[in-house]
C-alpha positions as CSV (number, residue, x, y, z in Angstrom):
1,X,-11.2,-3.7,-12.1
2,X,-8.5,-2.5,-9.8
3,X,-8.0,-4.2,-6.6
4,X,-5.1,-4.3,-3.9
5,X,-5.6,-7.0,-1.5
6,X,-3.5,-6.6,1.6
7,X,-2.1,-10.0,4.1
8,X,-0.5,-11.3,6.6
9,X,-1.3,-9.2,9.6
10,X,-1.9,-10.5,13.0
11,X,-0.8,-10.7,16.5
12,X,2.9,-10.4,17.6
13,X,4.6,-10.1,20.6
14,X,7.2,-6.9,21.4
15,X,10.4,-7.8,19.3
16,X,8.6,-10.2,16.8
17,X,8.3,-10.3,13.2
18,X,5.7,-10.0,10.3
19,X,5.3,-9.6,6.5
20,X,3.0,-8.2,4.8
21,X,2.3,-8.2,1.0
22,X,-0.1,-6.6,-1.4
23,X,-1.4,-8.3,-4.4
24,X,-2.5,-6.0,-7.4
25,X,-5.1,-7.3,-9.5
26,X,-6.2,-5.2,-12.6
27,X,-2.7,-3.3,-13.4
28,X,0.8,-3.9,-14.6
29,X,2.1,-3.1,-10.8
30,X,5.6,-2.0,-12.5
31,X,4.4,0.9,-13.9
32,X,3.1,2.6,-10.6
33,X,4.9,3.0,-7.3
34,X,3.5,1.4,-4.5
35,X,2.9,2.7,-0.3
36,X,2.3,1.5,2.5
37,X,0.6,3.3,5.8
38,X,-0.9,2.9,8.8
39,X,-3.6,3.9,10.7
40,X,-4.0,3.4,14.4
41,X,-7.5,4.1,16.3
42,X,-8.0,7.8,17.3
43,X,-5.1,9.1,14.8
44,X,-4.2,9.7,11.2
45,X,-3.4,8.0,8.0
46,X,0.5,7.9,8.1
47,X,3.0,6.9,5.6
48,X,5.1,3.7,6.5
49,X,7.2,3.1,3.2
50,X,7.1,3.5,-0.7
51,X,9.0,2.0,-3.4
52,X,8.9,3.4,-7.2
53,X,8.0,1.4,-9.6
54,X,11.7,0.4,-10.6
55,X,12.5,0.0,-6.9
56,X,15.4,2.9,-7.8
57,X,13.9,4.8,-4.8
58,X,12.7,4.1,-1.7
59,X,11.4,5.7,1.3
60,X,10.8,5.3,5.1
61,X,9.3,7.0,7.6
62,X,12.1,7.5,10.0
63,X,10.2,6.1,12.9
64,X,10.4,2.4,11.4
65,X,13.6,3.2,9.6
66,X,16.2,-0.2,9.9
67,X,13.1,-2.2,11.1
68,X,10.9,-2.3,7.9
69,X,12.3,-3.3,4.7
70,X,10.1,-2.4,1.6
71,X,10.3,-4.7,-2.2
72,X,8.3,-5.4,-5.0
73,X,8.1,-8.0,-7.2
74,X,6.6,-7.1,-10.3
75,X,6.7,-10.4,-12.0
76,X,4.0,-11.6,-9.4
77,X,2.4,-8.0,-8.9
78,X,3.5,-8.0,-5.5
79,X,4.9,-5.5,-3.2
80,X,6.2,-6.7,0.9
81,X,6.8,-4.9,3.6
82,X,9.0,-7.1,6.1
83,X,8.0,-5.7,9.8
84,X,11.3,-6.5,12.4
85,X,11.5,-5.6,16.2
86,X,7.9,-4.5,15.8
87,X,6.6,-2.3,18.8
88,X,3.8,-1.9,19.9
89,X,3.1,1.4,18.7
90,X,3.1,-0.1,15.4
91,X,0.0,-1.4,15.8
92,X,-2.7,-0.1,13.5
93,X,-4.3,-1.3,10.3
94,X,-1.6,-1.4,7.5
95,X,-2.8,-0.4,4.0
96,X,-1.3,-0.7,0.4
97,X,-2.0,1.9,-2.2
98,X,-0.7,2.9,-5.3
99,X,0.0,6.4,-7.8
100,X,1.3,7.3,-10.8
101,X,3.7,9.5,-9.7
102,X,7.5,8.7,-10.8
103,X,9.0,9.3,-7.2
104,X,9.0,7.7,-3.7
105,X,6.6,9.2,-1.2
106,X,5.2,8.6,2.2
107,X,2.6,11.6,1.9
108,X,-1.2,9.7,1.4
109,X,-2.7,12.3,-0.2
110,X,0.1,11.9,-3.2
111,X,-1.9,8.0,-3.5
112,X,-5.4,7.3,-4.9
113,X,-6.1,3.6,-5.1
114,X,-6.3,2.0,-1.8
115,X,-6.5,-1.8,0.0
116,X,-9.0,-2.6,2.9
117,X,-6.2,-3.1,5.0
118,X,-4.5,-5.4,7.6
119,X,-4.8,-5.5,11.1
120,X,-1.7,-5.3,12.8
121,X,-1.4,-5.7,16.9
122,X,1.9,-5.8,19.0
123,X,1.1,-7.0,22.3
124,X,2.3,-8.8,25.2
């Protein structure tokens, strides 16, 4: 059974740091490339990063573009997403998901397995 289990959200302060990862339980993670996105109350699912599954490409949405920094480590079936200067309109719950598809994309509807997410808060 398929399962992507997202952690290490929380509460940080304007400026501060946090990582994330996503375990994948049930596939080889290195043959699928792997999102992240965010959802924050009252909007939509957006894309946040994506890395193929050879880490050859990778994506950003340019809003945390030099911030965020996406990698995978298919040996542990892991991908991170490394969270710097975070703001607080980052704040949302950050999900993991994963597709088939052989290039990097930030578009959700492109993804159709799916974590239950991490909250994420950036507040003073």
């Amino acid at each position: 059974q398929l399962q992507l289990v997202e952690s290490g959200g929380g509460l940080v302060q304007p400026g501060g740091s946090l990582r994330l990862s996503c375990r994948v339980v049930g596939l080889a993670l290195n043959l699928y490339t792997t999102g992240w996105f965010r959802q924050a109350p009252g909007k939509e699912r957006e894309g946040v990063s994506c890395i193929t599954r050879s880490g050859s490409s990778i994506a950003y949405a340019d809003s945390v573009k030099g911030r965020f920094t996406i990698s995978r480590d298919n040996a542990k079936n892991t991908v991170s997403l490394q969270m710097n200067s975070l703001k607080p309109e980052d704040t949302g719950v950050y999900y993991c998901a994963v597709t088939a598809l052989h290039f990097a994309s930030t578009d959700p509807s492109d993804f159709g397995s799916w974590g239950q997410g991490t909250q994420v808060t950036v507040s003073s």
